[in-house]
N, C-alpha and C positions, 0 to 999 in steps of 0.2 A: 256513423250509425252502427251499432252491432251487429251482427253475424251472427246466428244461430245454427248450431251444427248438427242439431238433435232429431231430426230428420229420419226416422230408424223405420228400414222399411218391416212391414205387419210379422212376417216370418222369422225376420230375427229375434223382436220381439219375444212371439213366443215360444222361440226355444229358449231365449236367456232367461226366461223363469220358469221352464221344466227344465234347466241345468243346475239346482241352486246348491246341489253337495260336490263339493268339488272333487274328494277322493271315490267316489262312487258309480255317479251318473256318467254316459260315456257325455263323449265329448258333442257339442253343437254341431250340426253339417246343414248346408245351405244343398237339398238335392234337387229342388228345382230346376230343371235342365236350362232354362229359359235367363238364370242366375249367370253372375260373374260372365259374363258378353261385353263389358263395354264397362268403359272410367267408370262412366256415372253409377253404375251397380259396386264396381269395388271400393267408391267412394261413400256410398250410401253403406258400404257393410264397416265402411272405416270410422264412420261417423258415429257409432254405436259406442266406440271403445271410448271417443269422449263421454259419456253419460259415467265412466267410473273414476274421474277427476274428483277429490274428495270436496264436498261444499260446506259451509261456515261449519265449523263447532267450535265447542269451547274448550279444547287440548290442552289452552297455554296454563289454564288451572294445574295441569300436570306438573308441571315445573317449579318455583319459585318467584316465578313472575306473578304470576295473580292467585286469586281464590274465590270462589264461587260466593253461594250464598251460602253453602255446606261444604264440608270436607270433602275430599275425592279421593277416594282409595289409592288410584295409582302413584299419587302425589305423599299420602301418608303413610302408604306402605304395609294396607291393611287391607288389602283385594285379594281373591279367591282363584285357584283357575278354574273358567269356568267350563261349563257343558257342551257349550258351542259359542263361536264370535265369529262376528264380520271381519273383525281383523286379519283374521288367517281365510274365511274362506272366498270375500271378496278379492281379493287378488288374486288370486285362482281361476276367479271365473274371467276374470279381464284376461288371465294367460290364455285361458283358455280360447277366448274369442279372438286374441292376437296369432296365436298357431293354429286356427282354421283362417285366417286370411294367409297367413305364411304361405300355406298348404294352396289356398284354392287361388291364388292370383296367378303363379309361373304358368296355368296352360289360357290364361285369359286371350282373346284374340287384340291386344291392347299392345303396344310402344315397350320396351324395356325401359325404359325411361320409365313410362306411369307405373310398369310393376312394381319397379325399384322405388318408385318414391311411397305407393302406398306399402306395402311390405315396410319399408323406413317407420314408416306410422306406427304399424304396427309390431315392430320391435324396437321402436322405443316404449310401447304401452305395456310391451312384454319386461321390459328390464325395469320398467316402473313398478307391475306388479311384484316383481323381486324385489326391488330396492325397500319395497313396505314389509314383505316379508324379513329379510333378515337383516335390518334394523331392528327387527322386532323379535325375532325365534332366533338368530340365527342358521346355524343347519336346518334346511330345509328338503321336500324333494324337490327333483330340479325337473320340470317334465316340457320337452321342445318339441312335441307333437300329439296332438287329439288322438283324445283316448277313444278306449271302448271299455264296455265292463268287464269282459277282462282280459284287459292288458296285463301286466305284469306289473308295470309300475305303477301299478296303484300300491301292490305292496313291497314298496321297496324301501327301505330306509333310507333317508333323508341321505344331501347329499352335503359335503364340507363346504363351509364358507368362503374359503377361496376358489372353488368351483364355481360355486354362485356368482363372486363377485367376477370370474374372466370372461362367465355367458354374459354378464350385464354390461361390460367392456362392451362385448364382440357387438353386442346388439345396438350399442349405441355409437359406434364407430361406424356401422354401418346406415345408419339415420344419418348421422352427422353426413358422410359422404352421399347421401341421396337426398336428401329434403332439400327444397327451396330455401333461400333466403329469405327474411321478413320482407326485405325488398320487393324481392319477385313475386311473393302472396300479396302483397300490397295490400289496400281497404279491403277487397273483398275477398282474400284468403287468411284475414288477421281472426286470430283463436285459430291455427293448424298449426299443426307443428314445425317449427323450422327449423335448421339445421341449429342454428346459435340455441333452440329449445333441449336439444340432443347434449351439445357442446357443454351447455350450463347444468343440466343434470345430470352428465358425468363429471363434471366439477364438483360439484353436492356430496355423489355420495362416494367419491375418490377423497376429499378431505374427510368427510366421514368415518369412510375406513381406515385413514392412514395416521388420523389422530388417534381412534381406537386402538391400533396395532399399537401404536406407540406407548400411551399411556397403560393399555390392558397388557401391556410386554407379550401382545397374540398376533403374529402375524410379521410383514416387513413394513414398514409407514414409508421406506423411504420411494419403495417401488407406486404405492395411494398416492404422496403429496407430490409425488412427481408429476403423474398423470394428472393429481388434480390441478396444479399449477397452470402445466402445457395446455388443459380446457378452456379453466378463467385465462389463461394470458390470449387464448386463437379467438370466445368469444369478443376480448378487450379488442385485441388487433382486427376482428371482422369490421368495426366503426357502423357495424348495425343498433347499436344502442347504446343510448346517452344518459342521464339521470335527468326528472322532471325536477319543472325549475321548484315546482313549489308541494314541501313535503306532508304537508296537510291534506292537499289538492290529492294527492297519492290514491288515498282511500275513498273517494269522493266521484261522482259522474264525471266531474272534467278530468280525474285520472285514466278513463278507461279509452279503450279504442287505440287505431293503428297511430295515432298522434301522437300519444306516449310512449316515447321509445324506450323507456324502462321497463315498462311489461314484457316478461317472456314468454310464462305458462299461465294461462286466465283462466279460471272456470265461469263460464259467460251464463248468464238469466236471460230473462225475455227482454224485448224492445222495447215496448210497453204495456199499459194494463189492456189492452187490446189483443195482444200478441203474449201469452203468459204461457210459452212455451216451459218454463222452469223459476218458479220463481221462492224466494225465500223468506224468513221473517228476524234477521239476525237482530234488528236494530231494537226489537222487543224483546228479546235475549239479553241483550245490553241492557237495555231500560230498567229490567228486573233484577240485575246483580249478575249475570254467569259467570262474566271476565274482570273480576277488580281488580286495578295494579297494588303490587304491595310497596311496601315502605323501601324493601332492597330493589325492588327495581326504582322507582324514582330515585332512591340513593346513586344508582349508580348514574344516572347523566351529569353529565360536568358542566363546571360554571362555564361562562364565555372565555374566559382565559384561558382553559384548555385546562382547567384543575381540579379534581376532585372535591366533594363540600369540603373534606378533612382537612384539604390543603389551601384551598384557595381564601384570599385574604377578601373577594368579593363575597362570599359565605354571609349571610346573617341569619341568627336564632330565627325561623318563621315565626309571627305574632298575630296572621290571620295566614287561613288556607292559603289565599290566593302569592301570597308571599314566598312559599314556596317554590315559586317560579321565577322568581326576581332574579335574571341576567343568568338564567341559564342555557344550555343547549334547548336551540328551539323546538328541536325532537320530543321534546318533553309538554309542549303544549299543542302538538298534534298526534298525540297518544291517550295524552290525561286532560280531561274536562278542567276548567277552573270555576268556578263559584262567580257566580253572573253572567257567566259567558250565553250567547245566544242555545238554546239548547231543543226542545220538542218545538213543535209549533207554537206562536203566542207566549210562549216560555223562558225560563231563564233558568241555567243549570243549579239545582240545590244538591246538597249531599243525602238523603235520605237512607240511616244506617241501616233501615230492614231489609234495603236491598243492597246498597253498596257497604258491604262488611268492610270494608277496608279504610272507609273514609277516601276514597278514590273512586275517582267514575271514569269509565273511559271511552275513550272517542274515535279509535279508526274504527274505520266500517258503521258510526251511529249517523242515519238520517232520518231527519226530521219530516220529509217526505213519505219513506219508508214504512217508518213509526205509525203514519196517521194512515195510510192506505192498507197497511198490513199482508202488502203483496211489492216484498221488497225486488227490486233488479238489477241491485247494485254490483257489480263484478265482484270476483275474490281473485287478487291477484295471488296464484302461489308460488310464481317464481320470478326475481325483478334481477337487473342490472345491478343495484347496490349490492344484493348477495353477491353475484360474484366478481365484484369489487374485496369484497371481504374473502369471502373467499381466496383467490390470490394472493392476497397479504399475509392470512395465516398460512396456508400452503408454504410461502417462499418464508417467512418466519419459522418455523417447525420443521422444514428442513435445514436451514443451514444455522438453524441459533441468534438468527440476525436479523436487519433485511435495512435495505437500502434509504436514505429518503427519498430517493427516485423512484422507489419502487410503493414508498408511503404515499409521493405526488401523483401517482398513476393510482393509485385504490382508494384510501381509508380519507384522505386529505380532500377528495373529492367529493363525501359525505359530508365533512366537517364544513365544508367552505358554505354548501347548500344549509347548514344546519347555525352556520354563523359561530363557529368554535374556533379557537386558534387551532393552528394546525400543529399535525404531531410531525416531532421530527429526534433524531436520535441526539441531537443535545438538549434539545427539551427536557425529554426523558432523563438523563445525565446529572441533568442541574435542578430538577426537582423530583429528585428520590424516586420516580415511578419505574414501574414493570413494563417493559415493553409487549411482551405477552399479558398480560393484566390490561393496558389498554390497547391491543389490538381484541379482546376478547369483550373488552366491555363496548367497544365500537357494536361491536355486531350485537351486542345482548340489544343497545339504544335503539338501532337504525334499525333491530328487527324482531323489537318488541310486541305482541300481542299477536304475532302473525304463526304460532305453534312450532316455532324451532327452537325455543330455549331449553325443552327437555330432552332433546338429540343432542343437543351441546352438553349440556352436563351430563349424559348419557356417556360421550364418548369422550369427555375430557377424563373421565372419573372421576368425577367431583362431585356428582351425585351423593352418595354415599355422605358428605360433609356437608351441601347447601339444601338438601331435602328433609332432613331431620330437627331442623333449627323453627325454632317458634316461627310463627308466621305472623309479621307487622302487618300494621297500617299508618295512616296518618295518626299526626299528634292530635288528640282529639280537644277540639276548638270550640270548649261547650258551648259560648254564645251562636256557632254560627249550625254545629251539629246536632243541637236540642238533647231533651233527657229522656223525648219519646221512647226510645229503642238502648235498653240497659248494655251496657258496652264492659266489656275486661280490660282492664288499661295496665299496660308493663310500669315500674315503678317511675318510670319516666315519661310518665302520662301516653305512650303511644297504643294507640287498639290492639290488642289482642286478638287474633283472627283465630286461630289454633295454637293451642300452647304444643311445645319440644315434646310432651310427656305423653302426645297422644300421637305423636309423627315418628314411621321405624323406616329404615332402609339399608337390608341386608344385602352386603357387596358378593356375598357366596352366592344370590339369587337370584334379587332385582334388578339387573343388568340386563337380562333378558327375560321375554314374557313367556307363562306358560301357554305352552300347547293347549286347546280346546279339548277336553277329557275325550268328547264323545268321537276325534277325529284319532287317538290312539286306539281309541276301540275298534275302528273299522279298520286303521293300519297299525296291527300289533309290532309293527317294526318301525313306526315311530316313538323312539325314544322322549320321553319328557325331559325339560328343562333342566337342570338341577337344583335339587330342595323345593321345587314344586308339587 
């Protein structure tokens, strides 16, 4: 059964929505004397910093993976900076609320133990909030204690990216050393954070930064993929998590709860329609076209042999939609809808172009339950055991130019097996022309498709710059089965048009990092904007 964390007592409340300028307003204080006495109040003010776990959207449009029903600016490279965003100032305020727990838990009359583990909470919520940050801006300021109006660092110029990234270290070294295990939360502490949640998000965004460094030539990578290796190898070695047997199920109610040892980081909805503590409507998002796979993402899953379409001798010309799938990685049919499969209630899945641009429909996170009640509560998992499965692989690949097949049977080989692929191994690779980087990269695009990490990946490969600009496919369009309702652009080789090359830009002087919020330079004249922003 779920666990709802959402519990926010009246008073935090409402100050976290008279805090909503983060460089401005002072900072949130709980002055109720009667406050911070005992666990259950530092838990109840801990419990608040889950409500800024981000819930469904449609991100993966950003990247090369999908496409909407329209264009998307960040993805074509025709966005504004704007006036004000969530982006920049919602992590802010989650800082903000994680250093007034910092702050008010050490004189608690409570155990070092329980101070130490919620503080752990709350700085991992705090290196999270950074890690959204400068993935995103970069330099930022870096502010580790509740403000007032005026403080001083409100105006202070932003601080270097390797600043940032040693405080998000430090904070999550020190979660890691204080949070329970998923073990010891057991059922009824499952959705909190646990050390392996710490361990695995410093894996994240330590590959992050070390690929960044490497490929942007900013920074040292060797110092990121170290740390990020030593993460994914302490979570691998904790034997707190396993991969669920069946990768469909993944996205589905039998994937959630303490029973899936693959979940790390969940953001949990209500129990049921009774109990609609938080609840969503992604599966009508779906329904309507938000997230189509494009043609290069289904391109890249491999046959069952472990071969690329281009290479494998299993390959045949598609002759109907469903064909498409014939003997390939099963990843690929617990991502992408096929044409009859069981679909809405009473239903059978159809391609309908007005919504799914792409001649693709897709399927994690679509329930037919969902759909029909329109008060979804289906979890969003944002951080599993496959990632840092991959994780590790490219880590120890990126650092030494290589990597073991001992170290492929411990990560990527454990994907494939679940997914029914031959396995990869370096004479594989050897004896059929492939890149071992090329499919260590395409492993993760498959296993963690539609779930919004494919535009961080080419963000920090740099590869942006080359896979962003490229016309956007779809399926080969199959007039008998996609009808002549809905007028389609077809490439000379009959495949959809979703957005042609000529209306897609991405400048590597710019789009690498996002701009500043205009109005959030105005109030700090010593935040510099982005460049060519």
């Amino acid at each position: 059964m779920k666990k709802i964390l959402y519990k926010i007592p009246v008073l935090l409340l409402i100050v976290s929505l008279l805090a909503c300028d983060v460089e401005r307003l002072p900072e949130t204080q709980i002055s109720d004397a009667s406050f911070w006495k005992s666990e259950a109040d530092i838990k109840a003010a801990a419990n608040y910093l889950y409500t800024f776990l981000p819930g469904f959207t449609e991100d993966e449009v950003w990247s090369d993976n999908a496409y909407g029903t329209q264009s998307d600016p960040i993805s074509d490279g025709t966005r504004l900076a704007p006036a004000t965003s969530a982006d920049y100032t919602a992590p802010y305020q989650l800082i903000r609320a994680a250093n007034n727990i910092i702050e008010k838990v050490p004189p608690a009359p409570v155990t070092d133990a329980i101070k130490n583990r919620y503080i752990g909470e709350a700085r991992f919520y705090r290196a999270y909030g950074y890690i959204r940050l400068v993935q995103k801006y970069g330099n930022v300021p870096l502010i580790l204690k509740t403000l007032q109006n005026d403080s001083p660092e409100l105006n202070e110029p932003a601080k270097p990216r390797a600043e940032i990234m040693k405080q998000i270290y430090e904070d999550l070294d020190f979660a890691a050393a204080n949070l329970p295990t998923p073990t010891v939360l057991g059922t009824a502490g499952y959705g909190r954070i646990a050390n392996t949640t710490a361990l695995s998000m410093k894996a994240r965004i330590a590959l992050f930064e070390g690929t960044r460094a490497k490929f942007h030539k900013d920074g040292d990578p060797t110092q990121h993929l170290t740390l990020a290796a030593a993460a994914a190898k302490a979570v691998i070695d904790s034997k707190q998590h396993d991969l669920f047997a069946n990768y469909t199920a993944l996205f589905q109610y039998a994937g959630e709860g303490r029973a899936n040892r693959e979940n790390i980081l969940v953001k949990q909805y209500g129990t049921d329609p009774a109990n609609l503590v938080l609840n969503h409507n992604f599966s009508t998002e779906l329904y309507t076209g938000g997230v189509n796979p494009t043609k290069s993402l289904v391109d890249s899953y491999l046959m069952k042999d472990g071969l690329p379409i281009t290479k494998s001798p299993l390959y045949k010309t598609p002759v109907t939609s469903v064909d498409v799938f014939t003997d390939r990685d099963e990843r690929l049919t617990g991502t992408v809808f096929k044409q009859g499969e069981d679909y809405n209630t009473g239903a059978k899945f159809n391609t309908p172009l007005n919504y799914f641009k792409t001649g693709f429909g897709p399927k994690k996170y679509f329930n037919a339950l969902d759909f029909t009640t329109r008060q979804a509560l289906l979890d969003l998992t944002l951080l599993r055991y496959a990632e840092v499965l991959l994780t590790y692989a490219e880590a120890k690949y990126e650092l030494d130019g290589t990597i073991s097949d001992a170290d492929l049977d411990l990560s990527i080989n454990l994907l494939r097996k679940r997914a029914k692929v031959a396995v990869l191994t370096n004479a594989f690779v050897t004896a059929n022309g492939l890149s071992m980087q090329e499919e260590i990269r395409r492993e993760r695009r498959v296993e963690l498709a539609l779930e919004n990490l494919r535009y961080w990946d080419l963000i920090r490969w740099k590869t942006a710059e080359t896979e962003l600009p490229k016309t956007v496919l779809g399926n080969f369009y199959f007039k008998t089965e996609f009808g002549v309702e809905t007028p389609v652009v077809l490439d000379p080789q009959g495949y959809i048009i979703a957005q042609n090359a000529s209306f897609r830009f991405f400048d590597p002087a710019k789009d690498y990092l996002w701009p500043f919020p205009v109005n959030e330079i105005g109030l700090n004249p010593a935040l510099k904007q982005n460049p060519k922003w």
